[in-house]
C-alpha positions in Angstrom: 0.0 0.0 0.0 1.5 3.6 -0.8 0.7 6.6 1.2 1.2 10.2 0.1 2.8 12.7 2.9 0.2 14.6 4.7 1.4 17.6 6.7 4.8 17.4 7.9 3.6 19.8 10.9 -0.1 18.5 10.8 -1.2 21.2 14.2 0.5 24.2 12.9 0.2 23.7 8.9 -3.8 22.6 9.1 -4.4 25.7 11.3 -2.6 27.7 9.0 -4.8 26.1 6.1 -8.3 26.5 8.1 -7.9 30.2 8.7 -6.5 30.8 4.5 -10.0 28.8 3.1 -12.2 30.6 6.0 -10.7 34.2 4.3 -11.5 32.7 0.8 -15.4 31.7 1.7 -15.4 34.7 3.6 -13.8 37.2 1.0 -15.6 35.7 -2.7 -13.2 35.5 -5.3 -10.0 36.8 -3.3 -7.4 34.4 -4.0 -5.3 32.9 -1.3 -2.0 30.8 -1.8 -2.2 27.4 0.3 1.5 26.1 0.5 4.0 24.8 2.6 2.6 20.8 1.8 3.3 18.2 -0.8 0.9 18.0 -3.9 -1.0 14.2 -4.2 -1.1 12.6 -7.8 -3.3 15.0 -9.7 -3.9 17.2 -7.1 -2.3 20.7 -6.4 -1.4 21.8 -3.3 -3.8 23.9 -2.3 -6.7 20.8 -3.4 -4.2 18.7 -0.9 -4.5 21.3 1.6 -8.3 21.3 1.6 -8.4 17.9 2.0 -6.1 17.1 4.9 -7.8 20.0 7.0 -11.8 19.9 5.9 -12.1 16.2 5.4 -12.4 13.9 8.8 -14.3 10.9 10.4 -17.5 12.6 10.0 -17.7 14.2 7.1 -18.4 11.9 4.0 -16.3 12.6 0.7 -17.7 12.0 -2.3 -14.7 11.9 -4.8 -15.3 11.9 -9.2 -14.3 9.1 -10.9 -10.7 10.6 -12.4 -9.6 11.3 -9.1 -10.7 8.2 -7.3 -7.4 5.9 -7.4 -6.0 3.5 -4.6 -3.0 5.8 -3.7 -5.3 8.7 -3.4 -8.0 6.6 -1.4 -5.6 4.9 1.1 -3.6 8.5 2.3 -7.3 10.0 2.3 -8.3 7.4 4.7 -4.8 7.4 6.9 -4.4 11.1 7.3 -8.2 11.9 7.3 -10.6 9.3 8.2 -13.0 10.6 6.2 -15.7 8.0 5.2 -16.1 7.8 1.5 -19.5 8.3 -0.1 -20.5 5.9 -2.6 -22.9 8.7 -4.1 -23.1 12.4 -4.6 -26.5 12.3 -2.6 -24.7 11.2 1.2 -21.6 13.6 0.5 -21.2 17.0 3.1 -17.7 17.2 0.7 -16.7 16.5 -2.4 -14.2 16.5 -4.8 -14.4 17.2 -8.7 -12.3 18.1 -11.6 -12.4 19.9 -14.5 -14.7 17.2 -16.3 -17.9 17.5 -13.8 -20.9 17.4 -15.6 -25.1 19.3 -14.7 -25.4 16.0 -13.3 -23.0 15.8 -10.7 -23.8 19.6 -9.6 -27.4 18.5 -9.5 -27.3 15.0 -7.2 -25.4 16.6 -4.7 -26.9 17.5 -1.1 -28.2 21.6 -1.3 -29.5 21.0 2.1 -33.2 21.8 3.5 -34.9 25.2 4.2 -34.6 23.6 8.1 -31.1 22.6 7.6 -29.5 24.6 5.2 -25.8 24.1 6.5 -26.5 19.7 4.9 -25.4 21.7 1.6 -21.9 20.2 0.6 -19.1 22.0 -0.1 -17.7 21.4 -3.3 -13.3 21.6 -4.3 -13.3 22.1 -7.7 -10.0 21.1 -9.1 -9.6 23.7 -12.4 -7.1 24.4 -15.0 -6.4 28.5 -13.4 -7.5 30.7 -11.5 -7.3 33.3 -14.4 -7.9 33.4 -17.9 -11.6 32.4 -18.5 -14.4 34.1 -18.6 -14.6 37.8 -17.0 -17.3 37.5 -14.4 -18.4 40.4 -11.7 -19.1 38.9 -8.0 -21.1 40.7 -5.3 -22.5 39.8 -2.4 -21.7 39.1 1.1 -17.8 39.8 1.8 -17.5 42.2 -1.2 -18.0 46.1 -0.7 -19.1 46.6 -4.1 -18.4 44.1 -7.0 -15.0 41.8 -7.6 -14.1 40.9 -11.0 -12.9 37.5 -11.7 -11.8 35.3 -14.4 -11.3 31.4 -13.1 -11.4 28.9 -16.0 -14.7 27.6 -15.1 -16.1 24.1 -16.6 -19.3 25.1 -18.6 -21.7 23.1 -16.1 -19.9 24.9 -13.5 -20.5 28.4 -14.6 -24.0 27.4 -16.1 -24.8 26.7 -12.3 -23.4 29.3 -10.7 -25.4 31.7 -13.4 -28.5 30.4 -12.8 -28.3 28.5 -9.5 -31.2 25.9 -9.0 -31.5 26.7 -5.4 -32.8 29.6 -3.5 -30.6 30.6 -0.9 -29.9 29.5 1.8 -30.1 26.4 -0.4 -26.8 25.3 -2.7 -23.3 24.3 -2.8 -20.6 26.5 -1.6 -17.3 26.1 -4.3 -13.4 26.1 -3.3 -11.9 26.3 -6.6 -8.1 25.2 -6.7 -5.3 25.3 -9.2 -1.8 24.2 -8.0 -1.4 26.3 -4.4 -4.0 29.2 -5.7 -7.7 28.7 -3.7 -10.7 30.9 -4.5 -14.2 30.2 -3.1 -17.3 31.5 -4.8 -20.1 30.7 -1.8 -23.9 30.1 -2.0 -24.7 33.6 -1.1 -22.4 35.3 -4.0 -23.9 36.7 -6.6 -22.7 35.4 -10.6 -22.6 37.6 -13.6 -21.1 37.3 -16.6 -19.4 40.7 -17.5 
């Protein structure tokens, strides 16, 4: 069995991590630099990061087919404990790349008008963090607007355009590429400018 490094100072690095992915959710579209750890298989760093502080014994991961190999799954289960969910439906996080699809958006958990915080959060592994299409943010944590450009998979950006849900239904999105992490949260507004 092969294990990937997890933290080398697990206290100090996953503190570290926690308090750079809370100023992402809480600042929309600001970018933050997760670094300092080892990168797994097709992962970045900043993906890794998220992983090995958000995922543990209680919170079911439901990962997309690409990224679900056996090296990936065993250091997920040594350094995390996080259960793995066998469907979208039973996952509070989970873990896509570039190829999701309006399917695997739409069978997640968006949680219930009496539990609205059951809404999984949802890393995004993406090709950048700049680049794609211009799009204007507003919203909670922004004064006014912030403009941002992430390369965005098209059923990604089709859902956060037109999202399903009424808040405080949805997903909330970490989007990472290599140690770069931006979130785009349920209660952000999406325009295209």
């Amino acid at each position: 069995m092969t294990l990937l490094p997890g933290f080398t100072e697990p206290v100090h690095q996953s503190q570290r991590a926690f308090r750079l992915i809370l100023k992402a959710l809480s600042e929309p579209g600001a970018e933050v630099t997760l670094s300092g750890n080892d990168a797994w298989d097709q992962l970045g760093r900043a993906a890794t990061a998220v992983l090995l502080t958000l995922a543990d014994g209680e919170t079911p991961l439901y990962l997309c087919q690409a990224l679900d190999g056996d090296t990936l799954l065993n250091s997920l289960r040594f350094h995390t404990g996080a259960p793995l969910a066998e469907r979208p439906q039973a996952a509070c996080l989970a873990l896509l790349d570039s190829r999701l699809s309006a399917a695997q958006l739409q069978a997640l958990p968006y949680g219930s008008e009496i539990s609205p915080e059951l809404g999984a959060t949802v890393l995004v592994q993406i090709d950048s963090l700049s680049g794609g299409a211009p799009l204007r943010l507003s919203g909670p944590g922004i004064e006014h607007q912030r403009r941002v450009a992430p390369v965005l998979p098209a059923p990604l950006l089709a859902y956060l355009l037109d999202r399903p849900q009424r808040f405080p239904l949805g997903l909330d999105f970490l989007l990472a590429c290599d140690d770069g992490l931006m979130a785009i949260p349920r209660t952000t507004h999406v325009e295209v400018c």
